[in-house]
C-alpha positions in Angstrom: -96.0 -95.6 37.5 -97.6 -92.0 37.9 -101.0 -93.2 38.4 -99.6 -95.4 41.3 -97.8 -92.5 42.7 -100.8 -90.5 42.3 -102.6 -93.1 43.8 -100.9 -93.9 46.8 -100.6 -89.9 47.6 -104.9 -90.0 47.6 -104.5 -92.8 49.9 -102.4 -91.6 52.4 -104.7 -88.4 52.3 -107.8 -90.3 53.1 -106.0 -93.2 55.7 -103.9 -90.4 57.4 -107.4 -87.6 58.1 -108.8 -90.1 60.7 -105.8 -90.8 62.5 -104.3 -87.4 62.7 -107.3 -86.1 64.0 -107.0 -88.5 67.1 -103.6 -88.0 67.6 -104.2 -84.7 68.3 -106.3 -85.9 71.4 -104.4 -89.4 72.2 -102.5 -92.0 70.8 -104.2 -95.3 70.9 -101.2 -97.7 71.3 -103.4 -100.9 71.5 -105.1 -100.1 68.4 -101.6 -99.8 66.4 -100.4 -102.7 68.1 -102.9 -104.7 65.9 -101.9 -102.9 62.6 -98.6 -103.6 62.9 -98.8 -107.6 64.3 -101.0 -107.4 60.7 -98.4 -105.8 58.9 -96.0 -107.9 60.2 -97.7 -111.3 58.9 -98.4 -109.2 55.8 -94.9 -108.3 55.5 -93.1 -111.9 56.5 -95.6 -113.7 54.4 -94.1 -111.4 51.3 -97.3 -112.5 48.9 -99.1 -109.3 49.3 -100.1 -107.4 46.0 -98.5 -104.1 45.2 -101.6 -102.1 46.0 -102.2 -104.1 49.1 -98.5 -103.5 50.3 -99.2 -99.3 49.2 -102.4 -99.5 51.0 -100.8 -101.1 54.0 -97.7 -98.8 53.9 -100.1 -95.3 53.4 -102.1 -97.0 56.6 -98.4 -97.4 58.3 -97.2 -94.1 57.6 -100.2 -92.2 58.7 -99.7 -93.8 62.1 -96.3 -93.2 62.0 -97.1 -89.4 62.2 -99.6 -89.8 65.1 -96.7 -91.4 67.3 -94.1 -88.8 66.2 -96.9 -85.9 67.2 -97.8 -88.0 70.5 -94.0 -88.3 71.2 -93.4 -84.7 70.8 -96.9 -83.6 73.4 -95.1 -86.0 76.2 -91.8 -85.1 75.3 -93.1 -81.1 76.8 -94.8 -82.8 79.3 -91.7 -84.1 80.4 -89.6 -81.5 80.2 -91.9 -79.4 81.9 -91.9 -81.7 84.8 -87.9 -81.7 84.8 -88.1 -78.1 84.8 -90.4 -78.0 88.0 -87.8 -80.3 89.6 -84.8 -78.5 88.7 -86.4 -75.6 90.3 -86.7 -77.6 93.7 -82.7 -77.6 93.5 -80.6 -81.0 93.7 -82.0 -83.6 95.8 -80.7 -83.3 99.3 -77.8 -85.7 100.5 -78.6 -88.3 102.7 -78.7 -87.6 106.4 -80.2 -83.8 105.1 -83.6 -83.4 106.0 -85.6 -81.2 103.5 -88.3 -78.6 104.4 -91.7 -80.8 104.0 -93.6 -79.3 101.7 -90.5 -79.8 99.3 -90.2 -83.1 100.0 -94.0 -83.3 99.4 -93.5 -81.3 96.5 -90.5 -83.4 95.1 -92.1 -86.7 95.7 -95.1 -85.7 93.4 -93.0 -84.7 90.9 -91.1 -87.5 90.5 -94.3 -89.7 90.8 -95.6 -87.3 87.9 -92.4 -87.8 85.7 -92.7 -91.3 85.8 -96.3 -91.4 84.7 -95.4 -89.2 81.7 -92.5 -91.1 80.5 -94.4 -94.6 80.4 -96.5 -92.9 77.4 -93.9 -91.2 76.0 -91.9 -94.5 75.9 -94.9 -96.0 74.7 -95.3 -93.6 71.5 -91.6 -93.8 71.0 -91.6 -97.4 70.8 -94.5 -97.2 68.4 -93.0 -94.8 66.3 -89.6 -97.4 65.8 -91.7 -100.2 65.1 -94.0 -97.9 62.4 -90.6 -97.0 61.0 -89.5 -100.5 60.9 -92.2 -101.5 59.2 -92.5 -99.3 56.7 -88.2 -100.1 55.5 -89.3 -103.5 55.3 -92.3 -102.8 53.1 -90.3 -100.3 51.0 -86.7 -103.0 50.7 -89.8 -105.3 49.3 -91.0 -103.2 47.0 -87.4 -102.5 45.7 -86.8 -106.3 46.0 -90.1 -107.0 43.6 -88.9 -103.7 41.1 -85.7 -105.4 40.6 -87.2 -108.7 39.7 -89.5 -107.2 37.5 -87.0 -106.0 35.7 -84.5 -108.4 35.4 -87.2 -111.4 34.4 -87.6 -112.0 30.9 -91.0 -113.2 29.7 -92.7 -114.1 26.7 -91.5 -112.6 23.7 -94.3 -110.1 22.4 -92.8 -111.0 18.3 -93.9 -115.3 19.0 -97.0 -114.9 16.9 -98.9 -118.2 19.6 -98.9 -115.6 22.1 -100.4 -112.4 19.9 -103.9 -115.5 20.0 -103.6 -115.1 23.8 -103.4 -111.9 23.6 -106.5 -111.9 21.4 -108.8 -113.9 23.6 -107.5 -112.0 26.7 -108.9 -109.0 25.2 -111.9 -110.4 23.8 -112.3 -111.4 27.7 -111.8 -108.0 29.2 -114.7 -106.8 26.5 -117.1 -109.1 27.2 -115.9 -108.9 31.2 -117.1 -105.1 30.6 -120.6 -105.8 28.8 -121.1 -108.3 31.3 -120.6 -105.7 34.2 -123.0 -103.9 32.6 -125.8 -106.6 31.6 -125.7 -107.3 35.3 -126.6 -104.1 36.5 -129.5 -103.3 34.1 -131.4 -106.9 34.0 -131.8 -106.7 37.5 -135.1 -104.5 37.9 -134.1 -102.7 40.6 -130.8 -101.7 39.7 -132.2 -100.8 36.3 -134.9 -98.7 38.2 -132.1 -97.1 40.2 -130.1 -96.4 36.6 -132.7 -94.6 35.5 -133.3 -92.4 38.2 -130.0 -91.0 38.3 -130.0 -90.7 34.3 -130.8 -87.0 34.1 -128.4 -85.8 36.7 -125.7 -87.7 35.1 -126.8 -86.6 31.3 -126.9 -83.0 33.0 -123.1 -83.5 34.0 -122.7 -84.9 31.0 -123.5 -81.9 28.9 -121.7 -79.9 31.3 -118.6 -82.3 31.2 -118.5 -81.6 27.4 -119.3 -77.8 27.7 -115.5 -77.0 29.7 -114.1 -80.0 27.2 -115.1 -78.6 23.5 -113.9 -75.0 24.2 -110.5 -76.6 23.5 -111.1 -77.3 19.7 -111.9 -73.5 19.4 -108.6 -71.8 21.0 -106.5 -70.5 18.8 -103.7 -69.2 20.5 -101.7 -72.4 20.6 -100.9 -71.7 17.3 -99.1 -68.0 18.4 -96.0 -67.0 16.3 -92.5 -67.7 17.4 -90.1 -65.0 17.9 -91.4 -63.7 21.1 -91.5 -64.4 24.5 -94.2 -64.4 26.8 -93.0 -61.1 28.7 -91.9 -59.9 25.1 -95.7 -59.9 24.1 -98.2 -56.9 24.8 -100.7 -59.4 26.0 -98.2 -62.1 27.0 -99.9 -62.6 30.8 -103.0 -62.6 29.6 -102.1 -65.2 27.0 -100.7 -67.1 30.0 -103.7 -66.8 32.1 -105.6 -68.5 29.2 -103.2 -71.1 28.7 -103.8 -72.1 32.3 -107.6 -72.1 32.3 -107.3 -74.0 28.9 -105.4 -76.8 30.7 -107.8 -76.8 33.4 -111.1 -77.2 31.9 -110.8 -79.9 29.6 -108.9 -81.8 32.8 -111.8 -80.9 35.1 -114.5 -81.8 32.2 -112.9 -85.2 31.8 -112.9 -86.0 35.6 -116.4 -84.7 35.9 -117.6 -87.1 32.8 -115.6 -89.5 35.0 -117.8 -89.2 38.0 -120.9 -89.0 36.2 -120.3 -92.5 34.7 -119.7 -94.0 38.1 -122.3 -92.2 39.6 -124.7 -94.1 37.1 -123.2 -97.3 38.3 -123.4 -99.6 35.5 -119.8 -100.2 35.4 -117.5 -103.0 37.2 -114.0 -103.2 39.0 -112.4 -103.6 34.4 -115.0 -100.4 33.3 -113.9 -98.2 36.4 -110.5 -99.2 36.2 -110.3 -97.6 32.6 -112.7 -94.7 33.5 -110.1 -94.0 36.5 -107.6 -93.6 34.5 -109.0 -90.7 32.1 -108.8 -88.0 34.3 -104.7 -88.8 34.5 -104.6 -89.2 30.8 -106.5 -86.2 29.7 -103.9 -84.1 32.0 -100.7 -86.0 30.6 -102.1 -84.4 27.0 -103.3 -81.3 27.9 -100.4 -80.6 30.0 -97.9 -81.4 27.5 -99.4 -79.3 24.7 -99.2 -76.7 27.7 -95.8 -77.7 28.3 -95.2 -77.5 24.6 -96.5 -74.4 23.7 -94.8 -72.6 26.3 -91.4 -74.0 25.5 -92.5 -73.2 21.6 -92.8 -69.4 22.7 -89.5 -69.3 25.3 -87.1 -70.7 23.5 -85.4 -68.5 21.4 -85.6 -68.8 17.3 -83.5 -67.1 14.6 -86.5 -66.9 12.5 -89.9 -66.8 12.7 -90.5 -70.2 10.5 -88.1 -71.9 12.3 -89.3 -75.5 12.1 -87.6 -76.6 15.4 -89.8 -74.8 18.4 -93.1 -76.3 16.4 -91.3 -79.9 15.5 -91.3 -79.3 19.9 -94.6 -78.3 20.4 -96.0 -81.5 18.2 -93.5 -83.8 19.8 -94.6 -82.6 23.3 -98.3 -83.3 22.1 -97.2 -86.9 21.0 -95.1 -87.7 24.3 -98.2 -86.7 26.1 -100.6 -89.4 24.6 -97.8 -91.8 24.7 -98.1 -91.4 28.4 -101.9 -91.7 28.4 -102.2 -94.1 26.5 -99.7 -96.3 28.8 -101.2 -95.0 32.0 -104.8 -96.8 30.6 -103.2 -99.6 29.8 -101.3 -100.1 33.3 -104.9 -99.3 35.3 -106.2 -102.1 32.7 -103.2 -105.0 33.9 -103.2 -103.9 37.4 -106.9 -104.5 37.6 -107.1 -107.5 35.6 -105.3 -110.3 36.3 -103.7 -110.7 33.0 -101.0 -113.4 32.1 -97.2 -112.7 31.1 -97.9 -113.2 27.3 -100.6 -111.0 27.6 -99.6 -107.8 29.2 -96.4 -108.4 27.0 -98.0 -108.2 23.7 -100.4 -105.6 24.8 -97.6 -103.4 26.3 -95.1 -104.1 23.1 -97.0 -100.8 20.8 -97.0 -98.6 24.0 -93.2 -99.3 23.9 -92.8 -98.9 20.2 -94.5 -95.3 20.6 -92.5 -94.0 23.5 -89.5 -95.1 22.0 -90.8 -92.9 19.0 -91.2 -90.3 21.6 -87.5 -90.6 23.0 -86.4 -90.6 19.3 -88.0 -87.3 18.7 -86.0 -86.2 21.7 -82.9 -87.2 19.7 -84.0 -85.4 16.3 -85.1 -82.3 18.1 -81.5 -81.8 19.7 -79.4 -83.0 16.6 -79.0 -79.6 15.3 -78.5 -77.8 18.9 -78.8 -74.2 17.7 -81.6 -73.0 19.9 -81.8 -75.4 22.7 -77.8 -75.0 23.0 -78.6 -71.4 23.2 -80.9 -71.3 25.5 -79.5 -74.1 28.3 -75.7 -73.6 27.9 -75.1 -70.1 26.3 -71.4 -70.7 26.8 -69.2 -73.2 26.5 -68.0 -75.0 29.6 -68.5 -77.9 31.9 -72.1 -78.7 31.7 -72.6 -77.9 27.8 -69.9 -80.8 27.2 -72.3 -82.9 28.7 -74.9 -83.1 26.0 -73.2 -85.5 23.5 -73.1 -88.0 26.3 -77.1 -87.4 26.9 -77.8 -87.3 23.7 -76.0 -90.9 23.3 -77.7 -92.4 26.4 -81.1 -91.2 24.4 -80.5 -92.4 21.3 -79.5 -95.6 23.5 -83.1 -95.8 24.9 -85.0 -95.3 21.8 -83.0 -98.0 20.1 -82.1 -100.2 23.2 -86.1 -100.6 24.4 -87.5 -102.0 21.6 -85.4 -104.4 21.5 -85.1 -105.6 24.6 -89.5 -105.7 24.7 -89.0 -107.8 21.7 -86.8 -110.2 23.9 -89.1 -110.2 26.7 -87.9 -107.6 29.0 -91.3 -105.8 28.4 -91.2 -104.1 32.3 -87.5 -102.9 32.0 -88.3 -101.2 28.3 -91.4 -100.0 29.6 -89.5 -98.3 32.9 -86.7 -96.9 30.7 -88.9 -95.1 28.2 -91.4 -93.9 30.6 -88.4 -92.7 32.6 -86.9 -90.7 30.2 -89.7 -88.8 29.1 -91.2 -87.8 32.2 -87.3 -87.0 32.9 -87.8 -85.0 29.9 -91.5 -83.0 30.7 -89.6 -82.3 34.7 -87.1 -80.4 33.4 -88.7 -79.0 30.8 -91.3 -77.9 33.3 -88.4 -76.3 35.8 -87.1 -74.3 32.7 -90.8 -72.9 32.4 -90.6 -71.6 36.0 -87.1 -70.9 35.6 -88.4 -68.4 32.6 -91.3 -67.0 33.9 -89.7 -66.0 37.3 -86.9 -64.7 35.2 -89.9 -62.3 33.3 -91.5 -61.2 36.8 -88.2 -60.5 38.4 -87.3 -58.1 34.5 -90.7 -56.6 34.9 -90.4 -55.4 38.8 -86.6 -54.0 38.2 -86.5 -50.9 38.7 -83.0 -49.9 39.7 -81.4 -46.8 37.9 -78.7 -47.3 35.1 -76.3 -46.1 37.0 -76.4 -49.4 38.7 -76.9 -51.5 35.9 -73.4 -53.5 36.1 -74.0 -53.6 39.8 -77.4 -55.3 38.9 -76.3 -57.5 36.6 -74.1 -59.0 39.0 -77.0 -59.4 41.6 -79.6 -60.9 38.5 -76.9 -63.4 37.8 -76.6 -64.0 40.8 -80.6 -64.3 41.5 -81.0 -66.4 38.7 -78.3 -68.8 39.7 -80.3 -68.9 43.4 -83.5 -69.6 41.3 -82.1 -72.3 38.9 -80.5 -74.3 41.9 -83.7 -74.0 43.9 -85.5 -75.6 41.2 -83.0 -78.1 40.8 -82.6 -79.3 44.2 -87.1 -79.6 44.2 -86.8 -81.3 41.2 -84.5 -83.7 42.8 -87.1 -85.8 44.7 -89.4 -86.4 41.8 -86.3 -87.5 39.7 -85.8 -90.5 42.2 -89.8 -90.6 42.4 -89.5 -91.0 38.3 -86.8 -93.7 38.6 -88.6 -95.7 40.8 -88.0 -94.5 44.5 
């Protein structure tokens, strides 16, 4: 689901470049008159793929925005026209003869504000229909989600369909060796292999040069009991945090590119390879995510098993995710059958219901968490039983309904929860660290300290609703928006 997101976000980057760069010049209405009689069979026929219908909706969107930027150029045109004829005065009755260079002057004007409002009727009109398409493309996408989910398949427990499951994999292996047989029988591929061998071992070595760092940092490991802002070298620690999360990220997408740069894989081997870069952030970025919550949250005593029972669960979510975001760039790539994906998606669901669980655990005693996220008692602290329930709900309710066949729907729910989980978890990060910049640059007297308080509170509220109403489109994003 994040790859797809991800996915679609790189595509609408790459469609939209060339067609905002000539809508800054002109808006070729006879062009997107062709793209969107296409997307119209595309969209009445309904039997499009998913990436098809993204791809088609990216293309959509992107000239969407040209129209919407041509319609706002001839919307000044026009009004500057209007204004020119406004400042001729009103039209003179009839009978009234007009001086006749403002007749002149008039009658151009009027023959120039009908030539600008054909093309600005024109990139309106394009604009609706872009607009139009684009609800019809998303209502089928919503259409497909919520058939997805409420199908049942093939039960990934009927042991008949663990042998199909078997050969299916046995096919996608051999699918990959064959990819690879092709390329380097073939002399001149082979030749062409080997030319581009040392560049690619070079990017190799350097790919594993930004990765292996990562074994050899300590400082994951830092004591409890402080925060960052508490610590002498608490910035620097978080300065090092962040370049440890980026190098083994940008050594796992280079490794990435050297391996297709060699070109010995197929559509199966590049559709796993794509997905490494997305995997290796999902685990770096939760021990991240992990580590920092370990250190913010507050702790009665230094051994307090609960910040490090986060920091390992946070690691374990964060593979969870990887591991499912391989194994949903292997199905969409491969056209896999029901029993299949359903027995091969079963342990990704077993292990991010483990994940959810540990959610559970990890709150059951609420001492730190509780006083952390609702110091006091009141409205919003009352509120964590019933999340706590709808959790435990999840981690119970999604294995068995996989086990039933409702593999997609498990699959949704548990995914859904735990990047639901890593969001907020990521806002309360933000939410600290501003809260540590805004302690370090206050300098107001003591004589103003309750006068302070009052605006901090206040400044803190500001920040902790900004964060939440960000957050807010990702949520839907997460839940399948």
């Amino acid at each position: 689901m994040l790859s797809r997101l991800l996915i679609a976000l790189a595509l609408c980057w790459s469609l939209a470049g060339p067609v905002f760069a000539q809508s800054n010049e002109s808006f070729d209405a006879a062009e997107f008159a062709v793209i969107a009689d296409r997307a119209r069979q595309v969209v009445d026929n309904g039997q499009a793929s998913d990436s098809a219908l993204t791809d088609l909706r990216t293309t959509l969107a992107a000239w969407r925005e040209a129209a919407l930027a041509a319609r706002e150029r001839r919307i000044v045109r026009v009004d500057t026209i209007k204004s020119q004829l406004d400042a001729l005065g009103p039209a003179p009755d009839e009978g009234v003869v007009e001086p006749i260079e403002t007749s002149a002057r008039r009658t151009e004007l009027n023959a120039q504000l009908r030539e600008a409002q054909a093309p600005l009727l024109e990139a309106q009109s394009a604009f609706e229909r872009a607009n139009g398409l684009i609800s019809e493309i998303d209502r089928l996408f919503r259409s497909r989600l919520s058939a997805a989910l409420l199908t049942r398949g093939p039960s990934p427990l009927f042991p008949p369909n663990w042998v199909t499951a078997g050969e299916s994999i046995a096919e996608v292996k051999s699918s990959i060796s064959r990819e690879v047989q092709t390329v380097t029988r073939a002399p001149a591929s082979r030749q062409l292999v080997l030319d581009r061998l040392p560049l690619v071992g070079l990017l190799l070595l350097v790919s594993f040069a930004l990765i292996w760092p990562w074994r050899r940092l300590r400082f994951w490991q830092a004591h409890t009991g402080q925060s960052l802002a508490e610590r002498p070298n608490g910035w620097v620690m978080l300065t090092r945090s962040i370049l440890a999360l980026s190098l083994p990220v940008l050594g796992i997408s280079l490794a990435v590119f050297a391996l297709r740069r060699l070109g010995v894989f197929g559509l199966t081997g590049n559709a796993i390879l794509s997905a490494l870069p997305l995997a290796g952030l999902s685990i770096t970025g939760s021990i991240w995510l992990g580590w920092i919550m370990r250190l913010e949250l507050p702790s009665d005593r230094v051994n307090d098993p609960d910040p490090r029972r986060l920091q390992r669960l946070a690691t374990f979510i964060g593979s969870a995710i990887a591991l499912s975001l391989i194994l949903d760039n292997v199905t969409a790539i491969r056209e896999l059958d029901a029993a299949t994906i359903s027995v091969l998606r079963f342990p990704v669901i077993l292990i991010l219901s483990a994940g959810v669980a540990g959610i559970w655990f990890l709150t059951k005693s609420r001492r730190w968490i509780d006083r952390t996220l609702f110091p006091q008692e009141g409205a919003i602290a009352k509120t964590v039983p019933y999340i706590r329930f709808a959790i435990a709900a999840v981690a119970i309710g999604a294995p068995l309904l996989a086990a039933v066949g409702y593999t997609f729907l498990s699959l949704r729910l548990t995914t859904s929860v735990l990047l639901t989980t890593a969001l907020y978890a990521l806002c309360f990060v933000i939410y600290r660290l501003i809260s540590h910049v805004l302690e370090r640059f206050d300098q107001t007297s003591v004589a103003n300290e309750d006068a302070n308080d009052r605006v901090g509170i206040l400044v803190r509220f500001a920040i902790g609703s900004s964060l939440l109403l960000i957050s807010l489109p990702f949520l839907a994003l997460i839940w399948g928006a």
